[in-house]
KOLVO-312491 format. One record per residue (C-alpha): residue in one letter; z, y, x. Coordinates in steps of 0.5 Angstrom, whole numbers, padded with zeros to 4 digits, always signed. Layout:
REM residues N
AZYX...
This chain:
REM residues 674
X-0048+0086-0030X-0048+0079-0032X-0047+0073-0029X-0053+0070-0026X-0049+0062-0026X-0047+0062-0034X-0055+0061-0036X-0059+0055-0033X-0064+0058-0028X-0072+0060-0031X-0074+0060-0023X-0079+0054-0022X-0076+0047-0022X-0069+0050-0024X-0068+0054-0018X-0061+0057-0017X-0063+0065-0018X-0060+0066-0011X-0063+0074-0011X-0058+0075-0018X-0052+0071-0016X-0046+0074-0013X-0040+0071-0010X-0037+0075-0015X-0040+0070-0021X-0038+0064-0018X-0030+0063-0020X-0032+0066-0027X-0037+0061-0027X-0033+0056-0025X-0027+0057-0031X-0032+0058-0036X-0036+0051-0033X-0029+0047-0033X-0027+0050-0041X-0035+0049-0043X-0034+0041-0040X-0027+0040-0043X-0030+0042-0050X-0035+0037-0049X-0030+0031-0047X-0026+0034-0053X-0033+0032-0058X-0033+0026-0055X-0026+0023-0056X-0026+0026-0063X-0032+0023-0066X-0030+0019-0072X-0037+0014-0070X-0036+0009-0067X-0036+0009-0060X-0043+0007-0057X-0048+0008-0051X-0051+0015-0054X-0044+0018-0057X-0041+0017-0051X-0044+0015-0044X-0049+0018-0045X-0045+0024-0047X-0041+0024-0041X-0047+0024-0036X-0050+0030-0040X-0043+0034-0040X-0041+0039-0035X-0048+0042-0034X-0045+0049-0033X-0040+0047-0028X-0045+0043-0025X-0050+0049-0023X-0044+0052-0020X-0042+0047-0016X-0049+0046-0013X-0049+0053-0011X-0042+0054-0008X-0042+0046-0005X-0047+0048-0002X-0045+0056+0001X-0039+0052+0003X-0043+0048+0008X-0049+0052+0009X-0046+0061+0009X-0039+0060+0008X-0037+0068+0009X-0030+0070+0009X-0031+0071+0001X-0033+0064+0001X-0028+0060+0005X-0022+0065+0000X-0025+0063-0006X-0025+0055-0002X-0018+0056-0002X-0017+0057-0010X-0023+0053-0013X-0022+0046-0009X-0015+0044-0013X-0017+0046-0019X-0024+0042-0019X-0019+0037-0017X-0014+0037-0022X-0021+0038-0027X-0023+0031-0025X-0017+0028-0026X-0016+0031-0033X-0023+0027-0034X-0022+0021-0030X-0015+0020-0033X-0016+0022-0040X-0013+0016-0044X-0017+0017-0050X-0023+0018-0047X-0022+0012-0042X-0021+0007-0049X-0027+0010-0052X-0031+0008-0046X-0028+0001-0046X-0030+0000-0053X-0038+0002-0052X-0042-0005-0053X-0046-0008-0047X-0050-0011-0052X-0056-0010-0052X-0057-0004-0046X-0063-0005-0041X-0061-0005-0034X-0060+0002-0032X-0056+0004-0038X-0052-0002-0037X-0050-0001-0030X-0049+0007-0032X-0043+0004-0036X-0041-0001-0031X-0040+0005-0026X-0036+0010-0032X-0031+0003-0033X-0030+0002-0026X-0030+0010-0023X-0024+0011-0029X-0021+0005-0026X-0021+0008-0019X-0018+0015-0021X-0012+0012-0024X-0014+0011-0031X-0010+0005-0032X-0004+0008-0029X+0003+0010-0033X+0004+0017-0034X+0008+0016-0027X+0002+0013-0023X-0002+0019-0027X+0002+0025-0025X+0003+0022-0017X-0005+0021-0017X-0006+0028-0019X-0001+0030-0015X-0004+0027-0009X-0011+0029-0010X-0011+0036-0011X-0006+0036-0004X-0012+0033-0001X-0016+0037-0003X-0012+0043+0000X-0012+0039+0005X-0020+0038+0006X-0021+0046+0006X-0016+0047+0010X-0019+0042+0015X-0026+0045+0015X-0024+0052+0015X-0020+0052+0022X-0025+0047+0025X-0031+0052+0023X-0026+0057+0026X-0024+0054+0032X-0031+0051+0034X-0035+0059+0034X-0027+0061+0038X-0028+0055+0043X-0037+0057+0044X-0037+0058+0052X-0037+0065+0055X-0041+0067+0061X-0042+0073+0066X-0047+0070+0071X-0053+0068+0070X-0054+0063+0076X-0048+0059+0072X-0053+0057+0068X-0058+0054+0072X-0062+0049+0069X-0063+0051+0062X-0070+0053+0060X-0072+0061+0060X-0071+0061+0052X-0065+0057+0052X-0062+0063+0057X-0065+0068+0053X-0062+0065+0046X-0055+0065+0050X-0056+0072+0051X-0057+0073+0044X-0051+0068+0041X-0047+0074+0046X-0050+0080+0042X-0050+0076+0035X-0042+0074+0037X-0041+0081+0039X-0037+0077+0045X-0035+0081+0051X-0039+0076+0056X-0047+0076+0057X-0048+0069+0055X-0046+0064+0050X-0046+0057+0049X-0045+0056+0042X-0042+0048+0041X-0045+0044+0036X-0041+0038+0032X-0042+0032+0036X-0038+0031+0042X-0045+0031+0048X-0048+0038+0048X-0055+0038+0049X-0053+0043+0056X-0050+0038+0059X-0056+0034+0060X-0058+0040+0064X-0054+0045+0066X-0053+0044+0074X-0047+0047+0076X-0041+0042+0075X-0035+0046+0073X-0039+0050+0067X-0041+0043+0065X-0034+0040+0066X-0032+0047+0061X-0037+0046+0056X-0035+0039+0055X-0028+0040+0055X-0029+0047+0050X-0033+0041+0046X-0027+0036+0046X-0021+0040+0045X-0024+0042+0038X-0018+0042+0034X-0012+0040+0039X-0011+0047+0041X-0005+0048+0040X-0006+0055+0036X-0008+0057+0029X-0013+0053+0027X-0010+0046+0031X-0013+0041+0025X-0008+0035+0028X-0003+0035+0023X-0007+0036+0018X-0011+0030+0019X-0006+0026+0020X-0003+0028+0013X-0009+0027+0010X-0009+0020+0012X-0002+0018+0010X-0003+0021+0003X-0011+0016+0003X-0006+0010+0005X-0001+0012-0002X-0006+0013-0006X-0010+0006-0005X-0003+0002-0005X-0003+0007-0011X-0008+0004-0015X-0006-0003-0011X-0011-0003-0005X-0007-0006+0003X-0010+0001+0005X-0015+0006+0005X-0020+0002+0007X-0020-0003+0002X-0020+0001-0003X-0027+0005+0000X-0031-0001+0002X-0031-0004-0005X-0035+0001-0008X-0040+0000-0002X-0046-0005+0000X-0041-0009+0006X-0038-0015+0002X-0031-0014+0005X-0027-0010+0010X-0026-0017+0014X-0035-0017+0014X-0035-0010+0017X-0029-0011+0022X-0034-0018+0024X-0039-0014+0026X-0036-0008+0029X-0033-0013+0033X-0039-0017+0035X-0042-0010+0037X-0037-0008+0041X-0037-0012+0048X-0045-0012+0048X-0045-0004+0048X-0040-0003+0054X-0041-0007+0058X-0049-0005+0057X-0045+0002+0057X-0041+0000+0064X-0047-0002+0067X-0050+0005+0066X-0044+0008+0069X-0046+0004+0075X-0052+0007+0075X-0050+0015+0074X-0044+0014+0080X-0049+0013+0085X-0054+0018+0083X-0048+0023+0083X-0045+0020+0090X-0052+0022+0093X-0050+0030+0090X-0043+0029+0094X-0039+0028+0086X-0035+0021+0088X-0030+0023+0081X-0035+0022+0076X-0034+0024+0069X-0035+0024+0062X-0039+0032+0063X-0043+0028+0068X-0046+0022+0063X-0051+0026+0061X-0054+0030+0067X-0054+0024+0071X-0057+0020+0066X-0062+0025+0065X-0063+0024+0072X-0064+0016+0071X-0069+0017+0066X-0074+0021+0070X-0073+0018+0077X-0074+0011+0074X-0078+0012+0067X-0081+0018+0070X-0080+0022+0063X-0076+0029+0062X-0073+0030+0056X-0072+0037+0057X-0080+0038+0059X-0082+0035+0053X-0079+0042+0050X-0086+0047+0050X-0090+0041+0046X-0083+0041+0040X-0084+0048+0037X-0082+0048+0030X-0087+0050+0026X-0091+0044+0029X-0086+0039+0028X-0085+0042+0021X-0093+0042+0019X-0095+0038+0023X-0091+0032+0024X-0085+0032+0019X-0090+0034+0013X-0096+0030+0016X-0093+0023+0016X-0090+0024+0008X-0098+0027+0007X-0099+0019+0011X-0095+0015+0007X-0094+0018+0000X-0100+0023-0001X-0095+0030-0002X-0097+0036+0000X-0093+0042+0001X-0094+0049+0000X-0089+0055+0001X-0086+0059-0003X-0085+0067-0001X-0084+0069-0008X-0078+0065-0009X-0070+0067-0005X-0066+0062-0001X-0058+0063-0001X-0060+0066+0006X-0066+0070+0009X-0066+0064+0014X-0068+0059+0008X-0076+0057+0007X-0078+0054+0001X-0083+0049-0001X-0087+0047-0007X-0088+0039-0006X-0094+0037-0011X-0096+0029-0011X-0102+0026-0009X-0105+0028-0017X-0102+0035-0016X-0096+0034-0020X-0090+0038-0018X-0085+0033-0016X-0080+0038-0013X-0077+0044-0009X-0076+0043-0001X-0071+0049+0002X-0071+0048+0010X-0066+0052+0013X-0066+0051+0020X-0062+0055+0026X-0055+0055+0028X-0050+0062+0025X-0043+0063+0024X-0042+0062+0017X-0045+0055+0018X-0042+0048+0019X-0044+0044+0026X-0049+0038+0025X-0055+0036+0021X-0056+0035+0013X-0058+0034+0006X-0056+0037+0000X-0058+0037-0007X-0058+0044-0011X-0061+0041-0017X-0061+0033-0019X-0066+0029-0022X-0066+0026-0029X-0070+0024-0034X-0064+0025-0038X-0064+0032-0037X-0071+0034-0036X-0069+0036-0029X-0073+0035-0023X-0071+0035-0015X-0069+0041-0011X-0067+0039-0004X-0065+0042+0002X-0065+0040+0010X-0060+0045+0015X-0060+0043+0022X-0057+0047+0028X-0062+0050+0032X-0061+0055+0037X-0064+0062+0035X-0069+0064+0040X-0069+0071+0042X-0074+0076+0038X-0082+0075+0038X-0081+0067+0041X-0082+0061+0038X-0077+0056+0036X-0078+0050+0041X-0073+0045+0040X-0071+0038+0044X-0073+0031+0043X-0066+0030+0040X-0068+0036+0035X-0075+0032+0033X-0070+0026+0031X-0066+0029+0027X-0071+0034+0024X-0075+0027+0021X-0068+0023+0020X-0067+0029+0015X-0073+0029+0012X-0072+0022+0011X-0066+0023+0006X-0070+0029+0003X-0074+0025+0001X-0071+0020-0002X-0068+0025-0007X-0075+0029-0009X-0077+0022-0010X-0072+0020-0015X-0074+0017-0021X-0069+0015-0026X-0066+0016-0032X-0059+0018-0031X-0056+0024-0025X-0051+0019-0023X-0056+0015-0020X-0061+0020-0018X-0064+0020-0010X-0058+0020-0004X-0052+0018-0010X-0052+0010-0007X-0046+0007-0004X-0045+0011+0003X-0047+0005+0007X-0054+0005+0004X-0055+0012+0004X-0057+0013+0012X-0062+0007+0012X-0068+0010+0008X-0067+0017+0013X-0067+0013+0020X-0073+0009+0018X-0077+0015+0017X-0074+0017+0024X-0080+0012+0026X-0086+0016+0025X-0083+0021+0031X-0086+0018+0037X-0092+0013+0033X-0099+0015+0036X-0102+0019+0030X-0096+0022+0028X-0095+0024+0035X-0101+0027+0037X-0102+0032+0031X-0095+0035+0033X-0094+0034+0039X-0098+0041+0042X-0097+0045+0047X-0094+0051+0044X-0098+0056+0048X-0104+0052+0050X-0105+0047+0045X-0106+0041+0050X-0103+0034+0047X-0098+0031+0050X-0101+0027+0057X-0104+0022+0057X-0099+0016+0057X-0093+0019+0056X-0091+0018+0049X-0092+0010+0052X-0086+0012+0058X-0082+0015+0052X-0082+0009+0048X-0081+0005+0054X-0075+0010+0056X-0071+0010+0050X-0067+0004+0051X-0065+0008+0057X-0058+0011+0055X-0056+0006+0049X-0051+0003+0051X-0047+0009+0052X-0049+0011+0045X-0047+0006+0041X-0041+0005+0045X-0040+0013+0043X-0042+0012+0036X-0038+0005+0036X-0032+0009+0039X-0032+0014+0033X-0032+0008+0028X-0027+0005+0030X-0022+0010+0031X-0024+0012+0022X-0022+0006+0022X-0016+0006+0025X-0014+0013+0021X-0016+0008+0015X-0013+0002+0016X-0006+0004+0017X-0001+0002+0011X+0002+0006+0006X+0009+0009+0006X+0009+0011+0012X+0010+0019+0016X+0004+0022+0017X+0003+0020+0025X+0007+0024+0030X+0002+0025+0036X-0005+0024+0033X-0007+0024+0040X-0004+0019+0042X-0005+0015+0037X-0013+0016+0038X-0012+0013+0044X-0009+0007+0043X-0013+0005+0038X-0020+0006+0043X-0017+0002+0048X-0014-0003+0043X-0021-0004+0040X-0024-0005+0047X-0026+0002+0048X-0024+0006+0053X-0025+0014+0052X-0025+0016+0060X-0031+0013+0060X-0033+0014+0054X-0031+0019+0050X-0032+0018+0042X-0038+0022+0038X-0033+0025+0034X-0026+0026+0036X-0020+0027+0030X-0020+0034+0031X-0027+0035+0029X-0029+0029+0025X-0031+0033+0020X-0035+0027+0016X-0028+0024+0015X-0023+0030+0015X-0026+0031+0009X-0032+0029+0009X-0034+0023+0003X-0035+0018+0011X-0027+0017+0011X-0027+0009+0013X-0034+0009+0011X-0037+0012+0019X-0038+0005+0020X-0045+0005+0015X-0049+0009+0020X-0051+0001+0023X-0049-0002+0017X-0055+0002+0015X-0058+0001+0021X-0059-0007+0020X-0063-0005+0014X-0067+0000+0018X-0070-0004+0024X-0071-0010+0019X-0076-0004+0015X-0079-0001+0022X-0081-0008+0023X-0084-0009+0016X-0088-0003+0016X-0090-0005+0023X-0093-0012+0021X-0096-0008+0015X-0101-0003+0019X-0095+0002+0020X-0096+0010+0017X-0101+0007+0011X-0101+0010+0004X-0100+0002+0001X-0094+0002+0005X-0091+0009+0003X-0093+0007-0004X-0089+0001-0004X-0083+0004+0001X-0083+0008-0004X-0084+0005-0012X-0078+0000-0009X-0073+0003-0006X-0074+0011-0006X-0075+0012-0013X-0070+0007-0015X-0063+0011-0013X-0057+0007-0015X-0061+0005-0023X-0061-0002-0019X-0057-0006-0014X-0059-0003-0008X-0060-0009-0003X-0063-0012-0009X-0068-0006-0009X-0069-0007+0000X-0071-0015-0003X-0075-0012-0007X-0079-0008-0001X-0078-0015+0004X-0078-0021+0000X-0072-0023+0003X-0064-0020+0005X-0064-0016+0012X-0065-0020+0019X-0059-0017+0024X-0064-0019+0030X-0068-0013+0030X-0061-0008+0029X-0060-0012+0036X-0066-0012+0040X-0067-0005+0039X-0061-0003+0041X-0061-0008+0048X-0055-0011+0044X-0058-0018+0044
């Protein structure tokens, strides 16, 4: 049979052909891929023209298109259906990607015919394009000797050893760490469906109990906030925590810590103090000395907003004879506190949440608001697993922007948490537009019910959207520059902002519909919601601002070092020293399941999330002085700074749209930190 990856796709909007692709297509895929590219870099560096824009930058940007499809595609199984096939192949394919990068990024004569192209004369996005080549060789080693070279590629293909190794074992340790129960009664307190949906993670998990309480990635597990009986929460969350600390095949500890020294090396190899230097120069944030300012003028407001919410919990849970109060108590208690003194209960709101309502007539509906796009699904075309949809998205004249795929319910095979990927880039360069996909965690309902998710889940369905679509609204020259591909401290800031229209009275009102009867939600009760949400905030930005500063610490440890002895430990001390203490509150993500870091692209960059945020409560402002959900203002959200990538300065795109540089006041009333 032939291989489905080696020939662009003919499916609408380059759609991967997951129908004909094969786990056995993607290492001959990926070899022919890296040898077509290395021919390309060859044709480059061989040219007897001189070098300029064309010849070589823009060649460089349209090279490597085979193994560009097939990274997609298999990036994205990694995340999204990682069988075991798919984790083997991991294992292999992940050093030599790595060792591929370095043969490009440190190939000298390549690196002197980028050099020597004229900036004379370029418009804006081509000139950035070859400022961003030029300083991507420089931070992949370029201008090293051939010692550097050779250490650098040493380095990076061990941590990318290293990186699989760390999300396989925590993806295994996460599914054998799901809570097993026999009794029902242990489970009181959760909703019918969420009872029936533990009976059927058990039979999908072919576990010996009757019930499974599946983990999702964060610390807090939405059970918490629910489950009456004590000692099952208290398993629950010490099942959540101890990710990766166990003391078994699949501890993640030491491999975080060998990931951290070799971070550290590499920087003082490329001459950076340390690996968070070497991170925030390619972000928006001026200096590692700006975030650190700002993280500490966050820190004390939040705990002791978080240590006053405390005092709260402990006498709601002395009246239930609890007088140890713990951190598996936080959410169930706080809970209690939201709907005894702002008479809203999180948890009731669920039969007005059911996820085709919230998908059509929610999330689909505000972007129809704002931007004029409509969504039509499309039946006739495969996902990469039966659980995928697809959508056709048209522009407000008709025009097809691009492809949406949500992919929505929890399984084995699948990464914990909530995101956003690309399986084609958009670029006027290569004719390509946008397809997009969205996965969240949702729990399975059992056969023939609906899917009716949490407030929290209605978050996150809008904050992934919000990145969807700044990547289907991309219009720029060049893939590098394309949608999401901004500094990381940027990125979360377009997806927090269309977190917004959630609880906004038109966009409420059309989804928020009882699942069986179809009734709105009471009358006032969005109004108590709105009012509730400062309930609780300071124990979340005390948990987030906890996982923050412990990247952090991870990344600023100085180079020459033996990886860190006891991780734990160290975990610890650096909370404390930072003003936080984890007894009380635990950090959103621990070292052993801090996936966005050990691996992930966040590593001293966790940080971005309220860095983005300053510029997200700014915008929410904005739209609200400005008629809130219009198509004027979409259109502008829009033209400005979702379209715009990286093509242009990213705050420069956020003056554009503001008229000035983003005010830190809202970031701090909404978050009670004033």
């Amino acid at each position: 049979m032939s291989n489905a990856l080696l020939s662009p796709s003919i499916l609408p909007y380059g759609l991967p052909d997951f129908a004909a692709i094969t786990t056995a297509d993607l290492l001959p895929a990926f070899k022919a891929g890296m040898e077509e590219q290395q021919a390309e870099i060859q044709a480059i560096t061989s040219n007897p023209e001189p070098a300029g824009f064309e010849n070589t930058i823009a060649a460089l940007e349209a090279s490597g298109q085979l193994l560009a499809r097939t990274v997609s595609v298999f990036s994205n199984a990694v995340m999204s259906h990682a069988t075991e096939e798919i984790q083997t192949l991991e294992q292999e394919v992940s050093p030599l990607l790595s060792a591929h990068q370095d043969s490009i990024y440190q190939d000298s004569a390549l690196f002197e015919r980028v050099n020597s192209v004229p900036e004379e004369g370029l418009d804006e996005e081509p000139a950035r394009l070859l400022a961003e080549y030029r300083r991507r060789f420089i931070r992949a080693g370029a201008a090293l000797d051939d010692a550097g070279k050779a250490r650098m590629r040493e380095l990076n293909t061990r941590l990318s050893e290293l990186g699989t190794a760390f999300s396989q074992r925590l993806l295994a340790d996460t599914n054998d760490s799901a809570l097993e129960l026999d009794d029902e009664a242990e489970l009181d307190g959760l909703a019918a469906d969420d009872i029936a949906a533990a009976a059927a993670a058990a039979r999908a998990a072919e576990s010996s109990a009757k019930y499974l309480l599946t983990l999702i990635l964060p610390t807090p597990q939405p059970a918490l906030a629910k489950l009456k009986n004590r000692n099952v929460r208290r398993r629950l969350f010490e099942a959540s925590v101890q990710r990766g600390f166990r003391d078994n095949k699949n501890s993640t500890l030491a491999i975080a810590a060998e990931i951290a020294a070799l971070r550290a090396e590499r920087a003082a190899l490329l001459g950076y103090e340390n690996h968070a230097a070497y991170a925030v120069e390619d972000q928006t944030a001026p200096t590692t000395a700006a975030v650190e300012e700002m993280l500490a003028r966050l820190v004390p407001p939040a705990v002791r907003n978080a240590g006053a919410e405390a005092e709260k919990l402990r006498a709601a849970a002395a009246r239930d004879g609890v007088e140890d109060f713990q951190p598996w108590d936080w959410a169930y208690y706080s809970e209690q506190i939201r709907r005894e003194e702002y008479a809203v209960d999180l948890e009731a709101l669920r039969p007005w949440f059911e996820l085709e309502r919230v998908l059509h007539d929610g999330v689909f509906f505000a972007a129809n608001r704002l931007y004029g796009i409509t969504f039509t699904e499309r039946k006739d075309l495969t996902g990469y697993h039966p659980d995928v949809r697809v959508w056709e998205v048209q522009d407000e004249d008709g025009t097809g922007l691009g492809l949406f795929l949500g992919d929505y319910f929890t399984r084995d095979t699948k990464s914990g948490g909530a995101w956003m990927n690309e399986l084609v880039t958009q670029s006027r360069l290569l004719g390509h537009q946008p397809v997009v996909v969205n996965n969240l965690n949702i729990s399975r309902p059992a056969d023939g019910e609906p899917a009716l998710l949490t407030f929290d889940e209605v978050v996150t369905a809008f904050h992934e959207f919000g990145h969807a679509l700044h990547g289907l609204f991309s219009d720029v020259g060049f893939p590098r520059f394309a949608g999401t591909a901004v500094p990381r401290d940027f990125v979360e800031y377009p997806s927090q902002v269309n977190e917004m229209w959630m609880l906004t009275d038109e966009v409420a009102a059309n989804f928020a519909r009882h699942y069986q009867t179809g009734e709105p939600l009471p009358a006032g009760l969005l109004d108590k919601v709105r009012a509730a949400s400062l309930w609780g905030e300071g124990f979340r930005t005390t948990e987030y601002l906890g996982a923050t500063l412990l990247d952090w610490a991870w990344h600023v440890l100085p180079p020459g070092q033996d990886p860190v002895s006891d991780p734990e430990a160290f975990e610890h001390k650096a909370l404390l020293d930072a003003g936080i203490d984890p007894a009380l509150v635990p950090p959103r993500y621990r070292t052993g399941y801090f996936k966005h870091i050990f691996p992930g692209g966040y590593s001293a960059g966790y940080y971005s999330y309220i860095w983005s945020e300053v510029l997200d409560a700014d915008t929410v402002q904005w739209f609200t002085e400005n008629g809130g959900l219009t198509r004027a203002n979409g259109q502008a959200f829009r033209s400005k700074l979702l379209s715009r990538g990286y093509a242009e300065d990213p705050l420069q795109s956020f003056r554009n749209l503001r008229g000035r540089d983003a005010d830190l006041a809202p970031l701090l009333e909404r978050r009670g930190l004033s």
